[in-house]
PyMOL Python script that loads the backbone (N, CA, C, O; Angstrom):
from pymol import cmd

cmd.read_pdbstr("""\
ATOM      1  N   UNK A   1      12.645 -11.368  18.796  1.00  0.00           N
ATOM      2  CA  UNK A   1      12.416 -11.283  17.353  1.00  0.00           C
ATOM      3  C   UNK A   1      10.985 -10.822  17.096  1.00  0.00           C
ATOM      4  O   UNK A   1       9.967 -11.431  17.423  1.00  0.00           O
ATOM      5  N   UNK A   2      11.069  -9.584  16.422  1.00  0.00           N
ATOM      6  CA  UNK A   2       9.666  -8.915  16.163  1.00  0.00           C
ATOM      7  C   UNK A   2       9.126  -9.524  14.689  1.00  0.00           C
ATOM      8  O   UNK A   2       9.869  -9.205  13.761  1.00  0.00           O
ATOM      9  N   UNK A   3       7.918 -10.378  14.292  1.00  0.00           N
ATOM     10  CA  UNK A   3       7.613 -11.100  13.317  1.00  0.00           C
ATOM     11  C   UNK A   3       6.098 -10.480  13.108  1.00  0.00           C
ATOM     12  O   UNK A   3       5.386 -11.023  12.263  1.00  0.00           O
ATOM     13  N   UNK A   4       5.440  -9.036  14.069  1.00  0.00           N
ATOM     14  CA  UNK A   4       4.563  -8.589  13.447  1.00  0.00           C
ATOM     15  C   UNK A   4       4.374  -8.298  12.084  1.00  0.00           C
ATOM     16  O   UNK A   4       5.289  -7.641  11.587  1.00  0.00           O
ATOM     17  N   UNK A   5       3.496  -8.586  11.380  1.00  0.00           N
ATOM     18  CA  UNK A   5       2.680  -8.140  10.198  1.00  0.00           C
ATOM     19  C   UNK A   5       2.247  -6.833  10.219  1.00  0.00           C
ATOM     20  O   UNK A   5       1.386  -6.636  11.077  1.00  0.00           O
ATOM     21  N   UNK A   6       2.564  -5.850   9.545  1.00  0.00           N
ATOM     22  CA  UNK A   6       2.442  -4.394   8.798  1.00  0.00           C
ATOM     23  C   UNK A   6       0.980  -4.656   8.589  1.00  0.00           C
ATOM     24  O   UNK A   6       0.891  -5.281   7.532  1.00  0.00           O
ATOM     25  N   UNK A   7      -0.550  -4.411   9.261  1.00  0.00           N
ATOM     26  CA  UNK A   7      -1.775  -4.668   8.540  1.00  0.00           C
ATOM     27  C   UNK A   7      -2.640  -3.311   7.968  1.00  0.00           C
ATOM     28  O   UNK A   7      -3.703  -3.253   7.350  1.00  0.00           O
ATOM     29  N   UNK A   8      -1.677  -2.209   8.465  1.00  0.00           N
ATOM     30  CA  UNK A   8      -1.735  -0.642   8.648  1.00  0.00           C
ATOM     31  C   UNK A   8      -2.458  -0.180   6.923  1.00  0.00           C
ATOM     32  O   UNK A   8      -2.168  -0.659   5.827  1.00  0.00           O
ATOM     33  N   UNK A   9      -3.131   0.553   7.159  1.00  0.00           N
ATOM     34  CA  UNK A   9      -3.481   1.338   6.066  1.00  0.00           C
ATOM     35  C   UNK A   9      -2.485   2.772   5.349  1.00  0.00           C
ATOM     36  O   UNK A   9      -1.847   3.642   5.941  1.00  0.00           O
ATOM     37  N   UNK A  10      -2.648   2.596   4.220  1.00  0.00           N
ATOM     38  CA  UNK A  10      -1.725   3.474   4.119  1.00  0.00           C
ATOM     39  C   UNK A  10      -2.317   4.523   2.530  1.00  0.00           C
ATOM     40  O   UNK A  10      -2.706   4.001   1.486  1.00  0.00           O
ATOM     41  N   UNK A  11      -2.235   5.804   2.746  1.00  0.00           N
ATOM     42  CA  UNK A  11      -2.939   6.540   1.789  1.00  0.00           C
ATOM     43  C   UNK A  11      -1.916   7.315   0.944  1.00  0.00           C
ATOM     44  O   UNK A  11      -0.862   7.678   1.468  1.00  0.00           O
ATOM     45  N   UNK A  12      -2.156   7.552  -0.201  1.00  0.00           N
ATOM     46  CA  UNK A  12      -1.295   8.425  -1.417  1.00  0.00           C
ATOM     47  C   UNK A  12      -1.476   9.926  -1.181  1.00  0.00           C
ATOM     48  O   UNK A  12      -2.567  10.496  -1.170  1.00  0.00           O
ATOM     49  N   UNK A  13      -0.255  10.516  -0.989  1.00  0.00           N
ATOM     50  CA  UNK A  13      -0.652  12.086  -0.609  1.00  0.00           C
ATOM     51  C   UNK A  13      -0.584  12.559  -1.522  1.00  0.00           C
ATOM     52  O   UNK A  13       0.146  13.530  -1.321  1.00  0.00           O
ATOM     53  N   UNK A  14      -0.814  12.548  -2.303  1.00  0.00           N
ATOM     54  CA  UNK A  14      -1.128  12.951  -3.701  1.00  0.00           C
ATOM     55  C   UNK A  14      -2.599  12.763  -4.134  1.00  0.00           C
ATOM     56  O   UNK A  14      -3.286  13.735  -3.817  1.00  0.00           O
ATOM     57  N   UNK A  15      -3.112  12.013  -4.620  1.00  0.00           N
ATOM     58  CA  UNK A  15      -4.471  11.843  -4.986  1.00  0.00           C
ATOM     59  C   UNK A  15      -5.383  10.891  -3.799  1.00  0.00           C
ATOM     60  O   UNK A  15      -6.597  10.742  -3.935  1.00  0.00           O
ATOM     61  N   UNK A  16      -4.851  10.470  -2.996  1.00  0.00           N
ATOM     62  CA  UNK A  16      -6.076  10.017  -1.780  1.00  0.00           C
ATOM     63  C   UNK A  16      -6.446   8.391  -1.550  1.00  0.00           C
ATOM     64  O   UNK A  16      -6.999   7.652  -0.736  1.00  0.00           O
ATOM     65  N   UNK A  17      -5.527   8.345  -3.260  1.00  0.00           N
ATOM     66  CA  UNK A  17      -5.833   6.195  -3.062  1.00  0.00           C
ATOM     67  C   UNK A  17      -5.967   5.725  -1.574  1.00  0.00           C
ATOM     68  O   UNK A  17      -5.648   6.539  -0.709  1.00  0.00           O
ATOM     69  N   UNK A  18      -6.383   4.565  -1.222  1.00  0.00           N
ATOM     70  CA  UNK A  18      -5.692   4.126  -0.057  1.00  0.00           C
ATOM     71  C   UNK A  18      -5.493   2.622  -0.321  1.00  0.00           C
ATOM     72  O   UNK A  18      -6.263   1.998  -1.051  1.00  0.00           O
ATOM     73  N   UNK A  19      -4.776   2.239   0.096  1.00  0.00           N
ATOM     74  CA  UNK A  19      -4.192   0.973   0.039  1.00  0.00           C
ATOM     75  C   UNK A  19      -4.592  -0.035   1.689  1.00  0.00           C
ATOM     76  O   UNK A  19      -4.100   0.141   2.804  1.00  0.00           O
ATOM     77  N   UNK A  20      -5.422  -0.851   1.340  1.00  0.00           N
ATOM     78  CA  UNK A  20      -5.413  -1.774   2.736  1.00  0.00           C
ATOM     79  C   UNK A  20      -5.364  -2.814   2.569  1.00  0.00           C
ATOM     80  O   UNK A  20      -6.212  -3.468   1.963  1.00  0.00           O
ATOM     81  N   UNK A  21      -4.144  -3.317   3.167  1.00  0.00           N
ATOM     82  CA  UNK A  21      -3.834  -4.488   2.875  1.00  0.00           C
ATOM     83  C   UNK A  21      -4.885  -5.829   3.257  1.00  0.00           C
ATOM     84  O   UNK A  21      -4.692  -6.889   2.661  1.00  0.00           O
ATOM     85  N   UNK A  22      -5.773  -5.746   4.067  1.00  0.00           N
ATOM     86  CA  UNK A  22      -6.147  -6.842   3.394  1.00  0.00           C
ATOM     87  C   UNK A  22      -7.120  -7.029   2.308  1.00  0.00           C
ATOM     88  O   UNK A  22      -7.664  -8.127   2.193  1.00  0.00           O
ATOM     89  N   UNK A  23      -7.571  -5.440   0.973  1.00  0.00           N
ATOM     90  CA  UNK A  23      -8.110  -6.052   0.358  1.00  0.00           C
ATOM     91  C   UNK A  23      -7.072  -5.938  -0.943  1.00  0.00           C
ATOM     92  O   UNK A  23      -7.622  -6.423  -1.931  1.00  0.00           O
ATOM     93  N   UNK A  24      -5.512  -5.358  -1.285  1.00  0.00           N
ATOM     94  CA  UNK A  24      -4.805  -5.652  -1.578  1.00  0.00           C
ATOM     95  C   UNK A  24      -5.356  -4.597  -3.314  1.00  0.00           C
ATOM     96  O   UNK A  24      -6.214  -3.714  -3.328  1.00  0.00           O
ATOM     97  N   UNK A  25      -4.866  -4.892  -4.054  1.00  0.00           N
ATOM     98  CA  UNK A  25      -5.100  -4.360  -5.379  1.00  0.00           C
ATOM     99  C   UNK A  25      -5.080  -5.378  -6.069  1.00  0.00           C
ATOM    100  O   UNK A  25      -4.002  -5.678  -6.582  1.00  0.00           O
ATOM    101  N   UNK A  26      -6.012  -6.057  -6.256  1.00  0.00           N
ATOM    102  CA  UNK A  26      -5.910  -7.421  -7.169  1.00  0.00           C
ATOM    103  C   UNK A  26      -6.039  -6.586  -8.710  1.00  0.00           C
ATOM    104  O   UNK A  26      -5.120  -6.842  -9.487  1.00  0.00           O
ATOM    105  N   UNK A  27      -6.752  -5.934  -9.042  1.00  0.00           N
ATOM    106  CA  UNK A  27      -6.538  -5.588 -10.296  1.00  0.00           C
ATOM    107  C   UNK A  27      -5.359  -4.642 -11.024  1.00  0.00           C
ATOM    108  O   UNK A  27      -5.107  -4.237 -12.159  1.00  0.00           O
ATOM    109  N   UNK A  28      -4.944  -4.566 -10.036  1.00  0.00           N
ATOM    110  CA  UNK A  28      -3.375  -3.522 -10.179  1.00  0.00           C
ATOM    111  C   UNK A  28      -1.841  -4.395  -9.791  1.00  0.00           C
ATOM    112  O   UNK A  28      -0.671  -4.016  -9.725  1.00  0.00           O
ATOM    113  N   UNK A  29      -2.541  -5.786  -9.576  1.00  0.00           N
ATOM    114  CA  UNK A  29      -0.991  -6.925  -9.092  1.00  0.00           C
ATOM    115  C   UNK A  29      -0.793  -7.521  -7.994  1.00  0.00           C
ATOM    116  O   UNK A  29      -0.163  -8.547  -7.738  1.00  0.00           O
ATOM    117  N   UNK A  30      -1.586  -6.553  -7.117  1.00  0.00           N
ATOM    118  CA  UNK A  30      -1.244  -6.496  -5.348  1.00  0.00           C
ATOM    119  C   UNK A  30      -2.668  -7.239  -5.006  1.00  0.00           C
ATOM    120  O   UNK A  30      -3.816  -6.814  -5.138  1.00  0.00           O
ATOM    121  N   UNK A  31      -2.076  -8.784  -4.412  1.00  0.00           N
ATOM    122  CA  UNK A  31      -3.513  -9.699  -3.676  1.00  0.00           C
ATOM    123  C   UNK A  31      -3.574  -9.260  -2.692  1.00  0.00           C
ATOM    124  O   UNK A  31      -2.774  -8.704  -1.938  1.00  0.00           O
ATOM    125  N   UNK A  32      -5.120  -9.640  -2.651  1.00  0.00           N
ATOM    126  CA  UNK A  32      -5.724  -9.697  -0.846  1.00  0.00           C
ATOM    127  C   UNK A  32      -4.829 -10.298  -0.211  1.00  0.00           C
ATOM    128  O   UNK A  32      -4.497 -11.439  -0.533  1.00  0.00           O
ATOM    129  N   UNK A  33      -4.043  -9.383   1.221  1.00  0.00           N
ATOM    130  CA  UNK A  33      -3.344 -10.334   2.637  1.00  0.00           C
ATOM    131  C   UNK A  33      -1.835  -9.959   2.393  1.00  0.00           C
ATOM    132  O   UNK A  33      -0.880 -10.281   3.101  1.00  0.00           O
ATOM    133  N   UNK A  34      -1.821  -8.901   0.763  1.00  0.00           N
ATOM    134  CA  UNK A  34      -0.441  -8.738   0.890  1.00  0.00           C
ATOM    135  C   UNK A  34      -0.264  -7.419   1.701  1.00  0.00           C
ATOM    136  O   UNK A  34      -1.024  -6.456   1.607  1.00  0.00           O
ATOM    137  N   UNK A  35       0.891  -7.495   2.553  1.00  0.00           N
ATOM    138  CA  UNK A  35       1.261  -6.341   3.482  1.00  0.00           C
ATOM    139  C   UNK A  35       2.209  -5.365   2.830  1.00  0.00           C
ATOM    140  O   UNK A  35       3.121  -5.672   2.062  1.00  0.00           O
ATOM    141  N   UNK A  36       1.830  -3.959   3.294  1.00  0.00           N
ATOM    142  CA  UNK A  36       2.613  -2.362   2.351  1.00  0.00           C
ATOM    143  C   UNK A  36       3.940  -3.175   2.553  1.00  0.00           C
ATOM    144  O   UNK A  36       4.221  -3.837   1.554  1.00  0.00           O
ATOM    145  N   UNK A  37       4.617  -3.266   3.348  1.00  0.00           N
ATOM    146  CA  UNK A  37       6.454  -3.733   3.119  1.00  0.00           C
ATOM    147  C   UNK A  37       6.202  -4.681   2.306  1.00  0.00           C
ATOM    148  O   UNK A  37       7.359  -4.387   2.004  1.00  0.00           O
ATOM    149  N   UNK A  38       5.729  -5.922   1.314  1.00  0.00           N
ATOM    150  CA  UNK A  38       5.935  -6.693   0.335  1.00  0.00           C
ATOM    151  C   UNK A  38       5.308  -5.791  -0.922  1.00  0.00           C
ATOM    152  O   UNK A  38       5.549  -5.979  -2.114  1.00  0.00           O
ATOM    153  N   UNK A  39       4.931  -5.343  -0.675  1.00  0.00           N
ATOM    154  CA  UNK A  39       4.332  -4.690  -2.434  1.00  0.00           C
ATOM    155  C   UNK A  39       5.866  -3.751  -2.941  1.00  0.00           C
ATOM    156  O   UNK A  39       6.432  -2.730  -2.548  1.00  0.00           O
ATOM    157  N   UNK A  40       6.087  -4.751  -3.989  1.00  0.00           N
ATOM    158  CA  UNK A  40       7.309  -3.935  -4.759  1.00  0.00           C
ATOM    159  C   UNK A  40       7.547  -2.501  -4.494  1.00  0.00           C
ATOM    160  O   UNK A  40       6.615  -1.697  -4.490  1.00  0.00           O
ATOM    161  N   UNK A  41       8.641  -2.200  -4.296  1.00  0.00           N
ATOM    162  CA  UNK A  41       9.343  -0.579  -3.952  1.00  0.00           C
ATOM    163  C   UNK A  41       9.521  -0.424  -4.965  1.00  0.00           C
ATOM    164  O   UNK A  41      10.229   0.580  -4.886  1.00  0.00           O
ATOM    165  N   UNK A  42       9.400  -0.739  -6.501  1.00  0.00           N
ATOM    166  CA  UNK A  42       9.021   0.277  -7.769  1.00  0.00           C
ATOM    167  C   UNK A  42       7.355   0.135  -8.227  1.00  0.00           C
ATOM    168  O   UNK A  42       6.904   0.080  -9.371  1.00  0.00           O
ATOM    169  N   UNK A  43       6.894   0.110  -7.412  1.00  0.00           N
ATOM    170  CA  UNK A  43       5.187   0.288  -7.825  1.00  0.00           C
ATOM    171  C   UNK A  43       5.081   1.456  -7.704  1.00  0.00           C
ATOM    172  O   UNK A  43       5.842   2.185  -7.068  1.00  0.00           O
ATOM    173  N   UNK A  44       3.724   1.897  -8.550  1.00  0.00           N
ATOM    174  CA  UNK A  44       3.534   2.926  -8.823  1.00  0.00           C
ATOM    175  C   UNK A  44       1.562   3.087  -8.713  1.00  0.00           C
ATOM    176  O   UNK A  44       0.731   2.372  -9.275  1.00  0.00           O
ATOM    177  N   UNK A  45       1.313   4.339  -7.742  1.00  0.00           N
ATOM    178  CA  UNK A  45      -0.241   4.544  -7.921  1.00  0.00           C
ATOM    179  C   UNK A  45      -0.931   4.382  -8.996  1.00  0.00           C
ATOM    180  O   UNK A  45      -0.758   5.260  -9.841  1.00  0.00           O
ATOM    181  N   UNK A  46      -1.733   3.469  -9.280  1.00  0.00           N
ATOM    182  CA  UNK A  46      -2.365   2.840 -10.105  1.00  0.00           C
ATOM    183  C   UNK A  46      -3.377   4.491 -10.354  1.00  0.00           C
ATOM    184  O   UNK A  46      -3.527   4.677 -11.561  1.00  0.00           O
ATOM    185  N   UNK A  47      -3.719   5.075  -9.906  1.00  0.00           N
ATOM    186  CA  UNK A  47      -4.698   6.150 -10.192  1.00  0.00           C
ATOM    187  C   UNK A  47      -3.706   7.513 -10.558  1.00  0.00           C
ATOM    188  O   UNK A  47      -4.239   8.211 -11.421  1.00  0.00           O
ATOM    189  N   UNK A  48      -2.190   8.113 -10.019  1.00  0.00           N
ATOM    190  CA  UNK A  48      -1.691   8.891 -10.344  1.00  0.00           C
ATOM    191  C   UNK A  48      -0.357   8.795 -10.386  1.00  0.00           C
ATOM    192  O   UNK A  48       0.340   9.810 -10.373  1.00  0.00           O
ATOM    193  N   UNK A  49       0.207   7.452 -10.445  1.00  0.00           N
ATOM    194  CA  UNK A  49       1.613   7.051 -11.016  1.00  0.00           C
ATOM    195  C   UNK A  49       2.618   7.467 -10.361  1.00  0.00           C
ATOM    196  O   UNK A  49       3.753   7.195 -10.750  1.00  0.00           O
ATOM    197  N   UNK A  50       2.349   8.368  -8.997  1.00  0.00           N
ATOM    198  CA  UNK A  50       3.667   8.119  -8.225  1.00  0.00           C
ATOM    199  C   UNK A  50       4.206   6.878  -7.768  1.00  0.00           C
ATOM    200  O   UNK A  50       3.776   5.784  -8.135  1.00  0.00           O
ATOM    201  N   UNK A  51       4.997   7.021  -7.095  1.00  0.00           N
ATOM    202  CA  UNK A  51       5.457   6.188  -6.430  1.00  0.00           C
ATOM    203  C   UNK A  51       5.632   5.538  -4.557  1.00  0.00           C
ATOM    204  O   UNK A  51       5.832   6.576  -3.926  1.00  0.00           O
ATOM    205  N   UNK A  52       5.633   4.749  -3.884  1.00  0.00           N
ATOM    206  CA  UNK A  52       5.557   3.866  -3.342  1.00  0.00           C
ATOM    207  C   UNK A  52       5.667   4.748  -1.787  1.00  0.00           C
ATOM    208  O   UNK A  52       5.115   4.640  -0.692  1.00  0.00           O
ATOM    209  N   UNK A  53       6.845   5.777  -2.476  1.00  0.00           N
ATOM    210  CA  UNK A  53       7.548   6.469  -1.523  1.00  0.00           C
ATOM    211  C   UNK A  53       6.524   7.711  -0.945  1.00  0.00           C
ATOM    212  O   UNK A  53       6.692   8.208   0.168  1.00  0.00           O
ATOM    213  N   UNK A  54       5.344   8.167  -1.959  1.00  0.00           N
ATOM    214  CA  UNK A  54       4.475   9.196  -1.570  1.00  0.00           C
ATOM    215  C   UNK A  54       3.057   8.396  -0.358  1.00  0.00           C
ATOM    216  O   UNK A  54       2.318   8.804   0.538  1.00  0.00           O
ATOM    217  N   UNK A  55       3.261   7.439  -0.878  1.00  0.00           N
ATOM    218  CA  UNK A  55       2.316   6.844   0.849  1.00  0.00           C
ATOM    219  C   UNK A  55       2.369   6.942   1.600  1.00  0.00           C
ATOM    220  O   UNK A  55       3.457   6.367   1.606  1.00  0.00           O
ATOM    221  N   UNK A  56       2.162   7.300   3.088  1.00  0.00           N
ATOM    222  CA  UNK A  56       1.981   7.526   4.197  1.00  0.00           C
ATOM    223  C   UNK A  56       0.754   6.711   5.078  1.00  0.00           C
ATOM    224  O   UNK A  56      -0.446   6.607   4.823  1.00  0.00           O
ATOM    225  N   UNK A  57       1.405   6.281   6.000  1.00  0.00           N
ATOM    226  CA  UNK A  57       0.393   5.122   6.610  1.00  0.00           C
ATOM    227  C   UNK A  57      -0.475   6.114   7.863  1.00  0.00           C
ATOM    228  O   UNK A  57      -0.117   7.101   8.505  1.00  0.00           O
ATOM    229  N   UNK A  58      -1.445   5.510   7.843  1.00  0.00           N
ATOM    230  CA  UNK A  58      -3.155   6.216   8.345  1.00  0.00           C
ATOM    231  C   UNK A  58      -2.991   5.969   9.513  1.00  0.00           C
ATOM    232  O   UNK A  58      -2.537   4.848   9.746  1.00  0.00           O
ATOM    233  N   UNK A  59      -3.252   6.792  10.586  1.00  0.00           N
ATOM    234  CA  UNK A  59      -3.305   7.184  11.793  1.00  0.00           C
ATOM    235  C   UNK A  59      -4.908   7.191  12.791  1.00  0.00           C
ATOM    236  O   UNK A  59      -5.663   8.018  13.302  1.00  0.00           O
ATOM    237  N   UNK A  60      -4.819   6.088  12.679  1.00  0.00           N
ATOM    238  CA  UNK A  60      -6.438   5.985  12.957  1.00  0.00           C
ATOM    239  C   UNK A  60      -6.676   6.348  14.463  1.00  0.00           C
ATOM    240  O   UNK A  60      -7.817   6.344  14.926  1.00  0.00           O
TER     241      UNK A  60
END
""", "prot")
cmd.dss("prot")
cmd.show_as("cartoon", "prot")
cmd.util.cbc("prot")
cmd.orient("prot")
């Protein structure tokens, strides 16, 4: 049973946001520690209003 945590960064290909989960979007809904698979699948880029589905996780 795989119970890893998603801690991955993940950026908007669209305008460049990036989303890291652990500092989360507290002013957009999303707390510090929440991981990309729990942030609602109808959220939307707080800076250019796509959606959830235009993120792509960072390849460091």
């Amino acid at each position: 049973m795989n119970t890893a945590i998603d801690t991955a960064v993940y950026v908007c290909m669209v305008c460049g946001l990036v989303y890291d989960p652990a500092l989360g979007l507290p002013d957009h809904g999303i707390a510090a520690g929440t991981p990309w698979d729990a942030v609602p699948s109808d959220w939307r880029c707080p800076e250019c209003n796509v959606g959830k589905q235009d993120f792509e996780r960072m390849v460091l």
